[in-house]
Residue frames as a rotation matrix with the C-alpha (Angstrom) as fourth column:
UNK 1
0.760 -0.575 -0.303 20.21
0.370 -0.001 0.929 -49.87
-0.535 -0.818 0.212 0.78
UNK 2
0.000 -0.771 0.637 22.80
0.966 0.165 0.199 -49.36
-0.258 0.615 0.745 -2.10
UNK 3
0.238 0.211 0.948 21.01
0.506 -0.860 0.064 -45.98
0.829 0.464 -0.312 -3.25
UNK 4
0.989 0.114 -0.090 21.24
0.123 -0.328 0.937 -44.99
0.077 -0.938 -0.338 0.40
UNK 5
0.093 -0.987 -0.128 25.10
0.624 -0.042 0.780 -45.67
-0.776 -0.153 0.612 0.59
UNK 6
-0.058 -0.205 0.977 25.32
0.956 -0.292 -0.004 -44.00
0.286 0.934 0.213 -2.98
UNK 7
0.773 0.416 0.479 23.69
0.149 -0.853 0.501 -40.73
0.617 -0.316 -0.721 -1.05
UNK 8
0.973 -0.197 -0.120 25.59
0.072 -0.234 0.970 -40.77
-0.219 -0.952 -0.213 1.51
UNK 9
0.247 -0.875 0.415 29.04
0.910 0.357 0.210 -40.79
-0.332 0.326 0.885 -0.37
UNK 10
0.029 0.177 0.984 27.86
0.851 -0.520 0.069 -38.28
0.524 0.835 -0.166 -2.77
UNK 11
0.881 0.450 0.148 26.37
0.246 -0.701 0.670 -35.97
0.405 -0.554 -0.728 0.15
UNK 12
0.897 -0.329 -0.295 29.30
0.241 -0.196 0.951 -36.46
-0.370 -0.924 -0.097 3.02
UNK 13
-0.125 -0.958 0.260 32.61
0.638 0.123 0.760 -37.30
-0.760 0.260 0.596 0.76
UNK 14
-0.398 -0.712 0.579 31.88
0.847 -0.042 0.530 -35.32
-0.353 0.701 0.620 -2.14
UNK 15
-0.615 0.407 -0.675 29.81
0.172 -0.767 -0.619 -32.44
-0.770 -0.496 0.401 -1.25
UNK 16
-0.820 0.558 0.132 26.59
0.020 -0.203 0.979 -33.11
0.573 0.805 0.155 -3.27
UNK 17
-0.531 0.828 0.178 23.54
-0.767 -0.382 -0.516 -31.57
-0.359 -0.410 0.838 -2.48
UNK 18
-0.791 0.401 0.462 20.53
0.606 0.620 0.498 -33.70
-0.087 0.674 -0.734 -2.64
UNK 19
-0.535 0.837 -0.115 17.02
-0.801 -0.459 0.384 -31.98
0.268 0.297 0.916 -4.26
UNK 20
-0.781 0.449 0.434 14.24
-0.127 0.566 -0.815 -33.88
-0.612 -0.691 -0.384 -2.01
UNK 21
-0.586 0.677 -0.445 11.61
-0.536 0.089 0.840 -35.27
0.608 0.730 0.311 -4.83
UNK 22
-0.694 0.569 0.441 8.28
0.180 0.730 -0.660 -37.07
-0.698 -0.378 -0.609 -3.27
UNK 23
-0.837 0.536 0.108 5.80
0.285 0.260 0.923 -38.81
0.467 0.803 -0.370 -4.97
UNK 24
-0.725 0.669 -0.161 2.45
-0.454 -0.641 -0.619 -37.73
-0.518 -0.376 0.769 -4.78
UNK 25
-0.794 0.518 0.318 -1.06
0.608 0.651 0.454 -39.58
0.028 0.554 -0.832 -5.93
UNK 26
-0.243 0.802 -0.546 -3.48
0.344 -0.455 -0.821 -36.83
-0.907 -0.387 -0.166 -6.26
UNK 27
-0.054 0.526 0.849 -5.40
0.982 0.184 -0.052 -36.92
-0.184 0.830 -0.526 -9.58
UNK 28
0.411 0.597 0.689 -6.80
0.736 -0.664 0.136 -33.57
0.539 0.451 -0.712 -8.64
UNK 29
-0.263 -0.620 -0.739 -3.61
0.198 -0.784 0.588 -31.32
-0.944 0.008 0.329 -7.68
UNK 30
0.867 0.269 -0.420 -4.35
0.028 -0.866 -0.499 -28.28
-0.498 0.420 -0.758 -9.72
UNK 31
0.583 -0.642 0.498 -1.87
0.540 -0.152 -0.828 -27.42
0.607 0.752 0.258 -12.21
UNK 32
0.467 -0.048 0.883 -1.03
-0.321 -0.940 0.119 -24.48
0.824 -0.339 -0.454 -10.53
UNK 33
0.600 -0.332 0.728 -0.02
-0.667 0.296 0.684 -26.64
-0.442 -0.896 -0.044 -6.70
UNK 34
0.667 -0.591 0.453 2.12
0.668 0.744 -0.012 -29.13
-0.330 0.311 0.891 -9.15
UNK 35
0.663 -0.489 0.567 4.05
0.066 -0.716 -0.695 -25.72
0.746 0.498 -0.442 -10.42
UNK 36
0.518 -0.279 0.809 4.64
-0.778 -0.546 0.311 -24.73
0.355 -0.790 -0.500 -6.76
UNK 37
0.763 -0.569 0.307 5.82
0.268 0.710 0.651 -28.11
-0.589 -0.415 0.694 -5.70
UNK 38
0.760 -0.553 0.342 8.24
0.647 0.694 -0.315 -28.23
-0.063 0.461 0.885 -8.74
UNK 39
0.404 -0.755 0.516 9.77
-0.484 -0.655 -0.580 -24.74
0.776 -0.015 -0.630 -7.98
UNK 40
0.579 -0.120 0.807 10.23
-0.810 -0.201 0.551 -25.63
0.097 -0.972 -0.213 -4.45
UNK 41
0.803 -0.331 0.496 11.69
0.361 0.932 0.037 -28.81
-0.475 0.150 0.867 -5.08
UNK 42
0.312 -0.780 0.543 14.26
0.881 0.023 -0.472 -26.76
0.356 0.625 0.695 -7.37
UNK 43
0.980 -0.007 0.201 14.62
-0.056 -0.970 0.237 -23.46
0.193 -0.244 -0.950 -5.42
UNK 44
0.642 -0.766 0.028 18.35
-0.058 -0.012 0.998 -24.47
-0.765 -0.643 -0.052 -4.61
UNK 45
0.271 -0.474 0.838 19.27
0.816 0.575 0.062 -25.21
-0.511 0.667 0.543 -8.05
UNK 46
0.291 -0.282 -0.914 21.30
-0.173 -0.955 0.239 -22.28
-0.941 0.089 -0.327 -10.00
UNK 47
0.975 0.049 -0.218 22.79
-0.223 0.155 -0.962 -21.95
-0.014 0.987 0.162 -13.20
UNK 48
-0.285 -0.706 -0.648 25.71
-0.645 0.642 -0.415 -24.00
0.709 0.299 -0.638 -14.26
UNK 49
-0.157 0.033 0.987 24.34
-0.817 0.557 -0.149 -26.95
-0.554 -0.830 -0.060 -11.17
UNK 50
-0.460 0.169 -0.872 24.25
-0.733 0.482 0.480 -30.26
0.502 0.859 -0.098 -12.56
UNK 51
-0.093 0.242 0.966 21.76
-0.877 0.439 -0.194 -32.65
-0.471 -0.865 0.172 -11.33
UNK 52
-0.674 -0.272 -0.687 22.46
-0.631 0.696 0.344 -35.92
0.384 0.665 -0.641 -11.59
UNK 53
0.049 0.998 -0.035 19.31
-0.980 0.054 0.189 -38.21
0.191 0.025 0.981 -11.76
């Protein structure tokens, strides 16, 4: 619940984007389909963005 309120501050009051991460259990994701997630997961990010973990 706390992280949730944390998001929502961040998002509504202080105009941070969030970068949508999901977990996945699949031994046998190809290199190659773990690349593509991790662009897509960063396509919004530019240079000078700071993401804060």
């Amino acid at each position: 619940m706390a992280q949730n309120m944390v998001t929502d501050i961040a998002t509504k009051e202080l105009g941070f984007r969030e970068i949508g991460v999901f977990q996945y259990n699949d031994k046998n994701e190809s290199k190659s389909s773990l690349i593509a997630r991790f662009d897509g997961m960063l396509a919004g990010v530019e240079l000078g963005d700071v993401i804060v973990f």
